[in-house]
N, C-alpha and C positions, 0 to 999 in steps of 0.2 A: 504494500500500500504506500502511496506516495506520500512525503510530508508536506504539509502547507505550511509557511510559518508568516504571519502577517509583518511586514515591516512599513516604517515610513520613510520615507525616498526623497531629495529633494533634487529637480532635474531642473537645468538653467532653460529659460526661455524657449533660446535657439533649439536645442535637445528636444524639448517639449512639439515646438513645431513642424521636426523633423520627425518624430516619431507619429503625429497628428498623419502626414504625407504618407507614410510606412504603411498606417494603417487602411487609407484610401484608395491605395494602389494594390494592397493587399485583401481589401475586404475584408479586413478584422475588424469586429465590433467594441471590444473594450482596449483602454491603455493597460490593462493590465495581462492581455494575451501579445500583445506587441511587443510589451517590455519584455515577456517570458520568455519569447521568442527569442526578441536580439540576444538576452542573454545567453539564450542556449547557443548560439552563434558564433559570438564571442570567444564563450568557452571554449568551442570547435575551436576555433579559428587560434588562441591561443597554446591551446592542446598540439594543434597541427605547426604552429611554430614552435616550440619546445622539441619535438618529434626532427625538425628539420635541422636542428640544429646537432642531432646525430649522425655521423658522417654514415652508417651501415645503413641506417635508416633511407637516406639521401641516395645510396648504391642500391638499395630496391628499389628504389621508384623511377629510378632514372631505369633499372632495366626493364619495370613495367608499361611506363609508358613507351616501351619502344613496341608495345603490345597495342596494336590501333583500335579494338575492343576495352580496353581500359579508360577510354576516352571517351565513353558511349554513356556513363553517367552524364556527361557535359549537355547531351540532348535533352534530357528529362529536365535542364535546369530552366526554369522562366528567362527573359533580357534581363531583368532588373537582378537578378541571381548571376547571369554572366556578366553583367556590366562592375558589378561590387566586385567580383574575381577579378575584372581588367583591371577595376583603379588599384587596387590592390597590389596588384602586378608592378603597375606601371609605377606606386610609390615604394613598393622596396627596390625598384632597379635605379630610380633616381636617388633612393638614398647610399645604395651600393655605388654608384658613380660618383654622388658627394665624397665618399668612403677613401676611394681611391684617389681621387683627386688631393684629396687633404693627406695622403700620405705619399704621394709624389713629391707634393711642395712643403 
């Protein structure tokens, strides 16, 4: 049985009316399935960075995706699911580039 535990939260403006947009695009009716939501996300998404920062870990994936059925989850994803993956993408590689550049100079 899952646990419920009530907390109070306090979310900045901006936060508030991003996640307001989350919900409209998503058809979620309460902020409290929204917020459940991104947090579970998050977590993913944190969980999945921790994981990558294992080099064995990084050598399975790299040899999976060379598997083009591996990639076939990517279809089931919504735009707005693939587009969060891209910015995503596209900000660790510019902070990867910062990275390097600052240890050039």
């Amino acid at each position: 049985m899952a646990r419920n535990t009530s907390i109070h939260l306090s979310i900045p403006s901006k936060s508030l009316d991003q996640i307001e947009d989350f919900m409209k695009s998503k058809r979620i009716q309460s902020r409290t399935q929204a917020i459940q939501y991104l947090i579970r996300i998050g977590l993913k998404m944190d969980e999945f960075k921790v994981k990558c920062s294992d080099p064995e870990f990084v050598k399975e994936m790299d040899n999976e995706w060379k598997v083009e059925e591996t990639a076939d989850w990517i279809d089931s994803l919504s735009y707005q699911q693939k587009e969060i993956i891209g910015r995503a993408w596209e900000i660790a590689k510019r902070k990867r580039e910062r990275e390097l550049n600052q240890m050039i100079h």
